[in-house]
N, C-alpha and C positions, 0 to 999 in steps of 0.2 A: 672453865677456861680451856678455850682448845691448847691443843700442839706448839702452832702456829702462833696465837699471840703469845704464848710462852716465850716460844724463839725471838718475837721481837723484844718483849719486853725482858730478856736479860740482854741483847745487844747490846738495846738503849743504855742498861745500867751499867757494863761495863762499858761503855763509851765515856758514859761520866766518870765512871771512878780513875781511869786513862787519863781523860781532859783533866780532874784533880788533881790527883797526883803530879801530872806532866808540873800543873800550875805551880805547886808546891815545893817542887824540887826543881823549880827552874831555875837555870844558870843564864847569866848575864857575860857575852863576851863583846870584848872591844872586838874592832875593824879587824886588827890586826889577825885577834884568838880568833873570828869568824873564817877569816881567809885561810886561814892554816885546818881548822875545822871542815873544811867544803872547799875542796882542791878547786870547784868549778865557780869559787867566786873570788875575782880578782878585785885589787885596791882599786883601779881604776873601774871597773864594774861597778862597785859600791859608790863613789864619787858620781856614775852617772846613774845609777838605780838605787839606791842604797833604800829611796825612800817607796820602793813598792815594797820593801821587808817590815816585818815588821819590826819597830826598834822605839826606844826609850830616851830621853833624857833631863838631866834633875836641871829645873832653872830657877836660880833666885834673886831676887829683888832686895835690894837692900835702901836702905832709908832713905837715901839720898838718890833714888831712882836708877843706879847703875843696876845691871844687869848681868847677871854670869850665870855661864852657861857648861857643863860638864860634856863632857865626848859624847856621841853618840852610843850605846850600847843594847845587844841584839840578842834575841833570845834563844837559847841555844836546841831546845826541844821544841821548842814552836817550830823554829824554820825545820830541822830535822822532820816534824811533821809532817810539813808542807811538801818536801821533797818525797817523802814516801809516798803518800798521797795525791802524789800529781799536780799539786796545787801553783808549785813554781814554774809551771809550762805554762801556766794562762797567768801571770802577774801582768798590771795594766797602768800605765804612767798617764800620773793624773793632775798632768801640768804642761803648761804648753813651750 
């Protein structure tokens, strides 16, 4: 094994142990904790983009077909991710 696939193939692996871990120790915040987390995202930013983030929430059905629904909630190392990474300069709205 050269050099070379050496170098990629520890990249790779800590790429994954980063994406695990990130996954493992992932914090979940409301609107509210995200906007205070990330000075450059406003309530009303969220209201109109909230859904190019990535984001969560628990729905349940109960017997009698009602439906409820829990807050939206956003993941706190993922977006952090995205941000270092460049990835929130190309987010794309995928609704008309």
């Amino acid at each position: 094994m050269d050099k070379e696939l050496q170098r990629t193939i520890a990249a790779e692996v800590r790429a994954a142990v980063i994406e695990t871990m990130a996954k493992m120790e992932e914090r979940w915040l409301t609107a509210d904790e995200l906007c205070k987390q990330f000075g450059m995202i406003s309530k009303e930013w969220l209201k109109e983009y909230g859904d190019t983030l990535p984001r969560q929430r628990v729905t349940v059905e109960h017997m009698d077909g009602t439906i409820r629904r829990t807050r939206w909630a956003y993941p706190l190392h993922e977006i952090n991710r995205m941000i270092l990474d460049g990835r929130v300069k190309h987010l794309k709205v995928l609704r008309n």
